[in-house]
C-alpha positions in Angstrom: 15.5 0.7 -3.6 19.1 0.8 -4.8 18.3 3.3 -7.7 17.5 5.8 -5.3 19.4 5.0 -2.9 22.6 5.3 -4.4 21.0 9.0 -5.3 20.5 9.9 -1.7 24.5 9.5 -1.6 26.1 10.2 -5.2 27.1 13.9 -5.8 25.1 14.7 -8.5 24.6 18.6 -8.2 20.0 19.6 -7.5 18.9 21.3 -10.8 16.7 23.4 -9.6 14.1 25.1 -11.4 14.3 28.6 -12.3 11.0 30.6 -13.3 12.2 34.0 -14.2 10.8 36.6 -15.6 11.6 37.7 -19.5 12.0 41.1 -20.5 8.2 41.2 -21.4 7.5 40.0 -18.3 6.3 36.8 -19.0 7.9 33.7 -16.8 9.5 30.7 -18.2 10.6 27.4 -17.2 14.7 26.8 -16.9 16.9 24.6 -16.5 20.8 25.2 -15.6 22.5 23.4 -18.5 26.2 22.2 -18.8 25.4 21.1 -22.3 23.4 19.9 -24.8 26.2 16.7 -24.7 25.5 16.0 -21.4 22.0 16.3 -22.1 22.0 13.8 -24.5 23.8 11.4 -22.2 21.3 11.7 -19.0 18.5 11.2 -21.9 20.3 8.2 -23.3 21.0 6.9 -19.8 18.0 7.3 -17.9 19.3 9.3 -15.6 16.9 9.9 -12.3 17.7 13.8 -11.4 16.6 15.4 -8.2 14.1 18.2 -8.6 13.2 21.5 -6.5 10.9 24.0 -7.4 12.1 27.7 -7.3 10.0 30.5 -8.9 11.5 33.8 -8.7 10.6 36.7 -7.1 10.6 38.4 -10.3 7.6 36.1 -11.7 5.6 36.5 -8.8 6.0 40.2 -8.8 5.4 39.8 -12.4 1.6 37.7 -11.4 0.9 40.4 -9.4 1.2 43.6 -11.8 -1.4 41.5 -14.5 -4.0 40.8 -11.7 -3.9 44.3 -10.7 -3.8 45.3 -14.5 -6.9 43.4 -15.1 -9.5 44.6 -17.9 -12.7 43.3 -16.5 -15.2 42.2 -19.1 -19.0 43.1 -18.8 -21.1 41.3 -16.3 -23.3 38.2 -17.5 -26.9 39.1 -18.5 -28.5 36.1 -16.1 -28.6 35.8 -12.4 -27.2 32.2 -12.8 -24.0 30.0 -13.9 -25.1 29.5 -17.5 -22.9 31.4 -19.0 -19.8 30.8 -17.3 -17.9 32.1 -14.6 -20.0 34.9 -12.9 -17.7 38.0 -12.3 -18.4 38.6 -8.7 -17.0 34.9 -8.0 -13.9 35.7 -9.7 -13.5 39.1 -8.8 -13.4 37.8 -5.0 -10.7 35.3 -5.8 -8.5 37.2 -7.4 -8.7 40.0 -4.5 -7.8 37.0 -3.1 -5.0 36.2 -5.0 -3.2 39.0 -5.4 -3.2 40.0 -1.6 -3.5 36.8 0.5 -2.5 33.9 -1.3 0.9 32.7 -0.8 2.5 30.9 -3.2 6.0 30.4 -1.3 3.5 28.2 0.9 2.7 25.7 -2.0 6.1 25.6 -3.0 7.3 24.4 0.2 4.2 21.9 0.8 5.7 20.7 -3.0 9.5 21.0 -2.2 8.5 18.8 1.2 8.2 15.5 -1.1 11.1 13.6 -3.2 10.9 15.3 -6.8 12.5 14.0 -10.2 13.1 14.8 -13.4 13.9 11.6 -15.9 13.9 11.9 -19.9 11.5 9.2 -21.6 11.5 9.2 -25.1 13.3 12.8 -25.5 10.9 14.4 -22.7 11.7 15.4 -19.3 9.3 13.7 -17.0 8.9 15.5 -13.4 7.2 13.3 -10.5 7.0 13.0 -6.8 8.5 9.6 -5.9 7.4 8.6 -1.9 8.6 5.2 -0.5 6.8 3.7 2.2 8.4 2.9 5.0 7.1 -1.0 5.0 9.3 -3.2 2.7 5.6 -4.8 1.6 4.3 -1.9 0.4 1.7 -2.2 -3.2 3.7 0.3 -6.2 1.2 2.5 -7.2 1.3 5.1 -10.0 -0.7 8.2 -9.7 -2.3 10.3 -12.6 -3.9 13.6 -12.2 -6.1 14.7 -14.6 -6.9 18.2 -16.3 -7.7 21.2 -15.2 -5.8 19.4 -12.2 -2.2 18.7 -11.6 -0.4 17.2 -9.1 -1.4 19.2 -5.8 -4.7 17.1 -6.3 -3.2 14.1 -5.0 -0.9 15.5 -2.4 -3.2 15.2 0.7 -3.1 11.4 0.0 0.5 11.0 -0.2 0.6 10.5 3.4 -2.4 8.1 4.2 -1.3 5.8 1.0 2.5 5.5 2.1 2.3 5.4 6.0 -0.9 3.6 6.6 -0.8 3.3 10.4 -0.1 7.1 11.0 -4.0 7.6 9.3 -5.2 4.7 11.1 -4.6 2.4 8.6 -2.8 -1.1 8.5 0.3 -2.1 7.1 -0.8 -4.7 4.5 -2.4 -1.0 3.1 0.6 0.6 2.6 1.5 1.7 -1.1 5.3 3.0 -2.9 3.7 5.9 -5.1 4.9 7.2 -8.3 2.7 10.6 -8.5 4.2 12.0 -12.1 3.1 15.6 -14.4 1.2 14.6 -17.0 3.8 15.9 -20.5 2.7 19.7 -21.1 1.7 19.8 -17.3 3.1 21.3 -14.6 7.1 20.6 -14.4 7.2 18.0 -16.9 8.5 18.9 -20.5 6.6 20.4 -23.2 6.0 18.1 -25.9 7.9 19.8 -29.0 6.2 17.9 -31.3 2.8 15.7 -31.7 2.4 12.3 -30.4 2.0 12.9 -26.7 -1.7 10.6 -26.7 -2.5 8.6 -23.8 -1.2 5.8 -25.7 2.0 6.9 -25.8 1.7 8.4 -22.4 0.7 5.0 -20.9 3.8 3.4 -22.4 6.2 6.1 -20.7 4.7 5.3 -17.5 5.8 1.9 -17.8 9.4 2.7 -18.3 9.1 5.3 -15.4 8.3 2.4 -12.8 10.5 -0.7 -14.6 13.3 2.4 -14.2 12.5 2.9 -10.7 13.0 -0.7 -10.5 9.6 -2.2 -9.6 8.3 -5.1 -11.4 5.4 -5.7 -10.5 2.8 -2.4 -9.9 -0.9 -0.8 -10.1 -1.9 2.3 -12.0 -4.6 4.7 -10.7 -6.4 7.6 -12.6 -9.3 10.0 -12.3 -10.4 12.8 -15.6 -7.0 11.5 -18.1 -5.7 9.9 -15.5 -8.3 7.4 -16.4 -8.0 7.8 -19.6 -4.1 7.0 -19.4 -4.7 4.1 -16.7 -7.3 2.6 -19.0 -4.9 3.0 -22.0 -1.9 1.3 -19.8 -4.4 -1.7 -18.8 -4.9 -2.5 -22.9 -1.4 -2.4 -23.2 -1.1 -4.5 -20.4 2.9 -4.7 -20.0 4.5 -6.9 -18.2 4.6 -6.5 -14.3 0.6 -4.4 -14.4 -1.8 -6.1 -12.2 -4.0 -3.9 -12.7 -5.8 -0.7 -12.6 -8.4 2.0 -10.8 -10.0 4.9 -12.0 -12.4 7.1 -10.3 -14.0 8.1 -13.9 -15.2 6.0 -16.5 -15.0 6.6 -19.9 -18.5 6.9 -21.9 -17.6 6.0 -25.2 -16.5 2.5 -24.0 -19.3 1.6 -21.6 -22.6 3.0 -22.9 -24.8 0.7 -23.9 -24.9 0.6 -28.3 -28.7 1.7 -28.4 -28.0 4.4 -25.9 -25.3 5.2 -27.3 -26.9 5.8 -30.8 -29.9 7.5 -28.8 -27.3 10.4 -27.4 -25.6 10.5 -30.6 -28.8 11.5 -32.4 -30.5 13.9 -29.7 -33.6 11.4 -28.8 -34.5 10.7 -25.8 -33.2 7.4 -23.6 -34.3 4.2 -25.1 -37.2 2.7 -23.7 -35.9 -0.6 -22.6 -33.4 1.4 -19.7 -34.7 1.6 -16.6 -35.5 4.8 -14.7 -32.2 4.4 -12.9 -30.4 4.0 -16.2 -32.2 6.7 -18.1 -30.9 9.5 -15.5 -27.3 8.6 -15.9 -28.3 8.9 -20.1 -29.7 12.1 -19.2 -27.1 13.5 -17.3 -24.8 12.5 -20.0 -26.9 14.1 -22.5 -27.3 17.7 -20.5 -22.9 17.2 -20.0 -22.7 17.1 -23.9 -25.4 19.6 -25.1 -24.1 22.3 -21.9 -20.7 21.3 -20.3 -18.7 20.4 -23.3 -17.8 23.2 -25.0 -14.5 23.4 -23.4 -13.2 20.2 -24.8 -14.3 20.9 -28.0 -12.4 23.8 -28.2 -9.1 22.0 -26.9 -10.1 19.2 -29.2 -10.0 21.5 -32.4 -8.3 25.1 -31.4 -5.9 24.1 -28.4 -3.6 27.0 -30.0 -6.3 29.4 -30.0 -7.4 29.3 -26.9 -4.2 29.7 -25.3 -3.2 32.7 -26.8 -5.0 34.4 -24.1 -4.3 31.8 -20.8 -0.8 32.4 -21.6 -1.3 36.3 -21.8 -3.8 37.0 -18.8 -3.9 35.2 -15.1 -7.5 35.9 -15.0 -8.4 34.4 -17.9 -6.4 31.3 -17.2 -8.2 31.6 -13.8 -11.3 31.8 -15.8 -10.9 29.1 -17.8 -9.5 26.7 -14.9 -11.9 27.7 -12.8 -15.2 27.0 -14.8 -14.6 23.6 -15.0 -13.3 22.9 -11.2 -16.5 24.7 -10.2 -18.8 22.3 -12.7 -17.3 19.3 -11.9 -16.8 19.5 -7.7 -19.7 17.7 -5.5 -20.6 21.2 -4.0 -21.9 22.2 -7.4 -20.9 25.7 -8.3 -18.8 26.0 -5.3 -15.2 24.9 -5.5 -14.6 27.5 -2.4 -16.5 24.6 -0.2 -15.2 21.9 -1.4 -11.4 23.0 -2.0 -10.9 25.8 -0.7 -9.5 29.2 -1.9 -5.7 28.5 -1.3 -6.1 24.9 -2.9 -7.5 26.0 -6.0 -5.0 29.3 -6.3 -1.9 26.6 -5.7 -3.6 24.6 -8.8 -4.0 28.1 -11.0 -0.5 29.4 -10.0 1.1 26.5 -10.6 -0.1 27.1 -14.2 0.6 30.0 -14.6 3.9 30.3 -13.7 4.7 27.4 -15.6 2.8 28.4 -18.7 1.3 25.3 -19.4 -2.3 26.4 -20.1 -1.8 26.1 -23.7 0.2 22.9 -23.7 -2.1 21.2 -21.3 -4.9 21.4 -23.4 -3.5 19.9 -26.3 -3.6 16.3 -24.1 -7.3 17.1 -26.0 -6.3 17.2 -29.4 -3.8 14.7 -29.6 -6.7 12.0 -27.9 -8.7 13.0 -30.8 -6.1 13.1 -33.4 -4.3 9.5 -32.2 -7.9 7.8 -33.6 -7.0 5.0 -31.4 -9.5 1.6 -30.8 -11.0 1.5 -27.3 -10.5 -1.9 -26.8 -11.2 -3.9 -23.8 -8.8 -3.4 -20.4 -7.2 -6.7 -20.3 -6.2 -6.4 -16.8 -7.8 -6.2 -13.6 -10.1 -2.7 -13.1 -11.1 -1.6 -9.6 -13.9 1.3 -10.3 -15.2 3.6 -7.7 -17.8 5.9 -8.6 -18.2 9.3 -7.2 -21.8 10.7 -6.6 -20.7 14.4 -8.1 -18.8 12.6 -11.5 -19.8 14.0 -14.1 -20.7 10.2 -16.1 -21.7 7.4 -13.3 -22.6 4.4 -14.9 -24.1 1.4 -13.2 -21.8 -1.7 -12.7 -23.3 -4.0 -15.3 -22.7 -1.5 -18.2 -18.8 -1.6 -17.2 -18.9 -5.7 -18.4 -17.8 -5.0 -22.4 -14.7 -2.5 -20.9 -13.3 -4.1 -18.4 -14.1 -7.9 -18.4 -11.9 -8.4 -15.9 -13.9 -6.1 -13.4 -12.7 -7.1 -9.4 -14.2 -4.2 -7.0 -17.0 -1.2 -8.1 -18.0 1.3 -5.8 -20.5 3.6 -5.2 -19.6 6.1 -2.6 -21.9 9.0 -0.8 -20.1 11.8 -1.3 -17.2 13.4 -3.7 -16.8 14.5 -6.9 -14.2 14.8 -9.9 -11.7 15.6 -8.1 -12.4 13.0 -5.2 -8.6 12.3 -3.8 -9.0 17.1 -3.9 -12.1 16.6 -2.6 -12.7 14.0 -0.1 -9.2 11.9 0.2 -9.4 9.7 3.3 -12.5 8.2 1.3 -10.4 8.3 -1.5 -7.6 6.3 -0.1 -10.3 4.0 1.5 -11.1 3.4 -2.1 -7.9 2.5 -3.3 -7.4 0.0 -0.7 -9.9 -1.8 -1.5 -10.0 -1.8 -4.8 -6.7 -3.2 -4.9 -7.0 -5.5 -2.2 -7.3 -8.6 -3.5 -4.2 -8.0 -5.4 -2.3 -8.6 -2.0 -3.4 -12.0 -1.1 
């Protein structure tokens, strides 16, 4: 691509990224500036800046005074998960953490991939930006979800862009555009409100038209969906469609089930016993496994009061909902491992984007916008530990314009974390017909 090419050889100077530590101790996100002219000008110009992670001693040092300064709360009164997090589970991770997880590690795995920053709409936008070698290759842009970020997707880089190294084919091979969600990871902080999926989904268009490709697919799991389904009613020019690994209830239930959750009855009659256990597993997610979006949906600034003050609570918080939502229920260890999940939390941390991730939340709620139909092409898979699997007729009103559906044998939320070589079998599929 000439864009990046003429990158590779211009002499534009590597910001780096600094995460220091304040004078309180707390670590912060900064960026060497010449000034807020030139800033103005790379905004104005779309400028494409490389990108290279480098937290400070100083933080870490600073991450491993608060584990060790840990208040412990009392121990749950049950001998199971129902209320939250049990304490010998976190305990044992945070030994962890503080003595054998190495950070430096995940940096490097990070810093091994092309990064970017690029200003859309007044934002600083970070993303991983991976060419495949073969000319043919699909664009593809990648969305993680929450509590995820981008180290969910990393273990697919590989498989997606270089096809026939993972035993793949050349006509698989995908460019992918893998980008931090705003108020995630190394992208900016939204200053203000606005920052929907909506809005989101637009900025993701000018992110690949600005890396030059015209013609592209999106792909989304937890608001990666969300945002991939809000790109596909947009439908811009040069989408040809989309796939998302988790389906959005409020758009595909059926209108008397719907109405049946909504007032706490039991399934309608007229489902059958397949359809009423996907209404009751929605019903037990709402009445038991919600309460964390309600709270980001109403008191995002509450709650991070203390994510942003204490690791183990944003470890806490994080890990409550990676432990709910894996296919080894209750066991993210199995699934994940230790080290995966302590890259996700770290990465967190040190950026302090606990707070400002959640309010992804709050703006959904507050943008009030109609769930119309995706007018482009959906490829669906559905994961057997998803949290919502709905059957394939009930996906019809959404997405009209249905061309692959899925059901797989094993994975769960995070299914490109969990299980990615049947992840990236997925997404070759489902976008497969696109490349006839």
């Amino acid at each position: 691509m000439a864009l990046l090419n003429s990158l590779k050889h211009s002499d534009l100077s590597r910001r780096s990224l600094l995460l220091g530590s304040a004078a309180a101790g707390i670590s912060a996100a900064l960026f060497p500036r010449t000034s807020e002219a030139a800033d103005v000008v790379a905004a104005a110009s779309g400028e494409i800046r490389p990108f290279k992670v480098e937290v400070s001693d100083a933080a870490l040092a600073d991450l491993r005074r608060r584990l060790a300064e840990t208040r412990w709360p009392d121990g749950e009164t049950v001998m199971d998960r129902s209320q939250g997090v049990q304490p010998e589970r976190l305990k044992e991770l945070v030994r962890y953490w503080q003595s054998s997880h190495d950070w430096r590690k995940a940096e490097s795995r990070l810093n091994s991939f092309p990064q970017f920053l690029t200003n859309i709409d007044g934002l600083d936008i970070h993303f991983i930006h991976v060419r495949s070698r073969h000319e043919n290759a699909l664009p593809l842009i990648m969305t993680h979800g929450w509590p995820g970020s981008v180290f969910e997707l990393l273990n697919v880089i590989g498989p997606l862009t270089d096809p026939m190294a993972h035993g793949g084919r050349a006509e698989d091979a995908f460019h992918l555009v893998i980008p931090s969600i705003p108020g995630f990871g190394f992208s900016g902080k939204p200053p203000a409100t606005g920052w929907n999926p909506q809005r989101i989904a637009a900025a993701w268009d000018v992110l690949m038209k600005r890396l030059n490709y015209d013609r592209y697919v999106s792909q989304g799991g937890d608001w990666g969906a969300i945002i991939s389904d809000a790109l596909g009613r947009q439908a811009p020019d040069g989408l040809l469609a989309i796939h998302v690994n988790r389906v959005e209830r409020a758009t595909t239930f059926p209108s008397d089930a719907a109405q049946a959750l909504k007032n706490g009855g039991p399934a309608p009659d007229n489902l059958s016993q397949d359809e009423k256990v996907v209404f009751d597993e929605a019903r037990d997610f709402l009445n038991n496994g919600f309460g964390y979006a309600a709270i980001m949906s109403t008191r995002p600034e509450t709650i991070g009061y203390g994510i942003a003050d204490s690791p183990v609570g944003l470890a806490a918080w994080l890990y409550d909902k990676i432990a709910d939502w894996v296919y080894t229920r209750g066991d993210p260890e199995q699934a994940l491992g230790k080290d995966a999940i302590l890259d996700n939390i770290t990465l967190y941390w040190l950026t302090n984007t606990g707070p400002s991730s959640g309010r992804i939340y709050w703006e959904n709620v507050m943008s009030g916008a109609a769930l119309a139909a995706v007018k482009v092409p959906v490829a669906v898979t559905v994961f057997p530990g998803e949290v919502y699997k709905p059957p394939r007729h009930w996906l019809s009103k959404a997405y009209p314009k249905l061309i692959y559906y899925n059901r797989t044998s094993k994975g769960g939320h995070f299914a490109a974390w969990e299980e990615p070589e049947l992840f990236c079998q997925e997404i070759r599929e489902g976008f497969r017909s696109l490349r006839s």
